[in-house]
C-alpha positions as CSV (number, residue, x, y, z in Angstrom):
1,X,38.4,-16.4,36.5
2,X,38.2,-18.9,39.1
3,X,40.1,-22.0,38.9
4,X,38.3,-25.7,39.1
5,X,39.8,-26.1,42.7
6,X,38.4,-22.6,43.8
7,X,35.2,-23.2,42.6
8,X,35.1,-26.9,44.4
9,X,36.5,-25.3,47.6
10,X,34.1,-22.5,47.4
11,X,30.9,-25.4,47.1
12,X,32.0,-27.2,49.8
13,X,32.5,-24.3,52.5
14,X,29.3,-22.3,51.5
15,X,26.9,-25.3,50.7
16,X,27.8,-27.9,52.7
17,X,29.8,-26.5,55.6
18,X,28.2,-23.9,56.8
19,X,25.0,-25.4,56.5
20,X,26.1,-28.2,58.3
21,X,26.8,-25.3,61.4
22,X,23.4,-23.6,60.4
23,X,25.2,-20.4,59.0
24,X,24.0,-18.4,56.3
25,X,25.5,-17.6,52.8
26,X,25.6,-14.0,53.1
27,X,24.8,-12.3,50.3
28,X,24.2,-8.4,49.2
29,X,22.0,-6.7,47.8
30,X,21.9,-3.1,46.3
31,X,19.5,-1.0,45.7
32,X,20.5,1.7,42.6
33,X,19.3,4.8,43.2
34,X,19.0,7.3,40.0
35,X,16.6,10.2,40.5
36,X,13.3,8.9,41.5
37,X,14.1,5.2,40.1
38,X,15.8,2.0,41.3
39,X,17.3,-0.3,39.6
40,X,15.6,-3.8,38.5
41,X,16.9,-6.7,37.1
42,X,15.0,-9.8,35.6
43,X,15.8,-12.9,38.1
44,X,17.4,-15.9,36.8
45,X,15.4,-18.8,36.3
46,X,15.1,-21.6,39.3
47,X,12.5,-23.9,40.0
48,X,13.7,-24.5,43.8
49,X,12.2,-20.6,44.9
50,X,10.1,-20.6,42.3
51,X,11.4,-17.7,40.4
52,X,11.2,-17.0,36.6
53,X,12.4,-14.3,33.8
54,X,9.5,-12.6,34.1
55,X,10.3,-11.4,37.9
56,X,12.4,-8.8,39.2
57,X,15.0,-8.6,41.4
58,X,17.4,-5.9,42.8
59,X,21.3,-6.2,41.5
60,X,23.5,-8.2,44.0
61,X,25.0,-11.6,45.0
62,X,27.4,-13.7,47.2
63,X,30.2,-12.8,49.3
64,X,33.2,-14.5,48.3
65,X,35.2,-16.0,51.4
66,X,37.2,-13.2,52.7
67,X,35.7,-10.6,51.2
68,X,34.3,-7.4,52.9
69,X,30.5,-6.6,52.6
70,X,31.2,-3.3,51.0
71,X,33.9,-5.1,48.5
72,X,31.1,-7.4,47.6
73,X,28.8,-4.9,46.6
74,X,31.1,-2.9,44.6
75,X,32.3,-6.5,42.8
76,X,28.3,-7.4,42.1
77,X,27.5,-4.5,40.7
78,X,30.1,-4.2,38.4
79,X,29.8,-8.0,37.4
80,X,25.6,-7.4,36.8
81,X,25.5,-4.2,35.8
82,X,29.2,-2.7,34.7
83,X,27.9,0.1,37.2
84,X,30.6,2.4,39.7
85,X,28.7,2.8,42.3
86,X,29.0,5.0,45.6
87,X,27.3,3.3,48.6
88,X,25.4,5.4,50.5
89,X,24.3,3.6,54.0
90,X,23.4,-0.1,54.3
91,X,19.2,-0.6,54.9
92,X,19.6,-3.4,57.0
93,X,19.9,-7.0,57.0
94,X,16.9,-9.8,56.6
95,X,17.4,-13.7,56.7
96,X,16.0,-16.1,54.4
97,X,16.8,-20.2,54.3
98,X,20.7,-20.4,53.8
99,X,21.1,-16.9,53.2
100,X,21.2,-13.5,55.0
101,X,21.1,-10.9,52.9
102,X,22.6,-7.5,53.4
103,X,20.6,-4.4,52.1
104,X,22.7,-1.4,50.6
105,X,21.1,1.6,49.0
106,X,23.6,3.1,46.4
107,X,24.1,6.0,43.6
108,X,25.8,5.5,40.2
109,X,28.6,7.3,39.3
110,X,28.1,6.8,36.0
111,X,24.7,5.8,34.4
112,X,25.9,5.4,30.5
113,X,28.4,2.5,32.2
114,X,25.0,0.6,32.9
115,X,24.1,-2.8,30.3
116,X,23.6,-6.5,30.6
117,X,26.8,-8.1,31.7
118,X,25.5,-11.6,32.1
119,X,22.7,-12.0,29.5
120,X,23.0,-15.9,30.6
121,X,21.7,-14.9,33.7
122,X,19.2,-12.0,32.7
123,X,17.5,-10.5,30.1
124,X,16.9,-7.1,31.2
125,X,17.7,-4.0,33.7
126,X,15.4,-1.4,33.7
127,X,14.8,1.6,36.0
128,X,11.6,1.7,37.8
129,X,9.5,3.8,40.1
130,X,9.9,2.3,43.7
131,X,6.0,3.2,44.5
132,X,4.9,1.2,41.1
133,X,3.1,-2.2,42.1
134,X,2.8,-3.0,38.8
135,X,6.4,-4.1,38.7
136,X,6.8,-8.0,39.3
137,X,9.2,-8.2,42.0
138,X,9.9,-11.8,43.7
139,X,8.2,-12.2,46.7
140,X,11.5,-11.9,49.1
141,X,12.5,-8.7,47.2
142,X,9.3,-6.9,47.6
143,X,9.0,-8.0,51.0
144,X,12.6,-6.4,51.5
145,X,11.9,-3.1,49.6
146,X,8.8,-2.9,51.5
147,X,10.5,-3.4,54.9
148,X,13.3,-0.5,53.8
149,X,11.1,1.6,51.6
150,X,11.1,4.7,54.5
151,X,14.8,4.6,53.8
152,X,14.7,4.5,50.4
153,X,12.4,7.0,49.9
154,X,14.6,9.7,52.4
155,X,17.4,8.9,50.3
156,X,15.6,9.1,46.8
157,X,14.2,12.8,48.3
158,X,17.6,14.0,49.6
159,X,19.7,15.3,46.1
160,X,23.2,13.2,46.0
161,X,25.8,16.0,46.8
162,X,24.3,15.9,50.5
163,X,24.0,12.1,50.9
């Protein structure tokens, strides 16, 4: 857990600082592969990007100062998800306001691992067909999966001992 003085230093060097140089927060994102599904999560509620429980998002999160992209993804699933995951290739990177997010496709090791870790933060994680529009996903994510899906898909057709 981080301490009071972490947290504070972490604020000021992500929100204010960089921004104040124009960088971006990066952040990753993961898409979970299992058979023919990916994995969704409900986004959290916030009125700044318009976003509600009732939207979907892909598993991920912030890099920590000093952290590697690949440790970050590893971390964020496990904290979302209490998934091991094995990444396979990263999709690609797409910037947004503050942030640039960094696109990973990824495998479970382990699917019986998977529940709700933070159920302050979401309500659900479900496994969905990439192909169905009927699931809500936020406007960035879709835009993002829609912009990777060739890769996806390649991936979701090639069986995981050959990935």
């Amino acid at each position: 857990m981080k301490s009071v003085f972490s947290k504070i230093y972490d604020f000021v060097y992500w929100e204010i600082f960089n921004r104040l140089k124009g960088n971006n927060q990066d952040v990753v994102c993961a898409v979970i592969i299992n058979g023919h599904n990916i994995l969704a999560q409900t986004a959290q509620r916030n009125a700044i990007v318009h976003t509600d429980d009732s939207q979907y998002v892909v598993p991920g999160g912030k890099v920590e100062p000093g952290e590697t992209l690949i440790a970050a993804v590893h971390r964020e699933i496990k904290e979302e998800t209490n998934l091991n995951i094995d990444v396979i290739k990263k999709l690609g990177s797409v910037r947004n306001n503050k942030y640039k997010l960094h696109w990973f496709a990824c495998r479970p090791t382990d699917i019986s691992l998977l529940r709700v870790v933070e159920p302050e933060k979401q309500k659900e994680l479900k496994w969905v067909d990439l192909n169905d529009s009927s699931v809500n996903f936020t406007p960035k994510n879709r835009k993002a999966l829609d912009k990777f899906h060739l890769q996806i898909e390649k991936i979701i057709q090639t069986p995981p001992e050959t990935t």
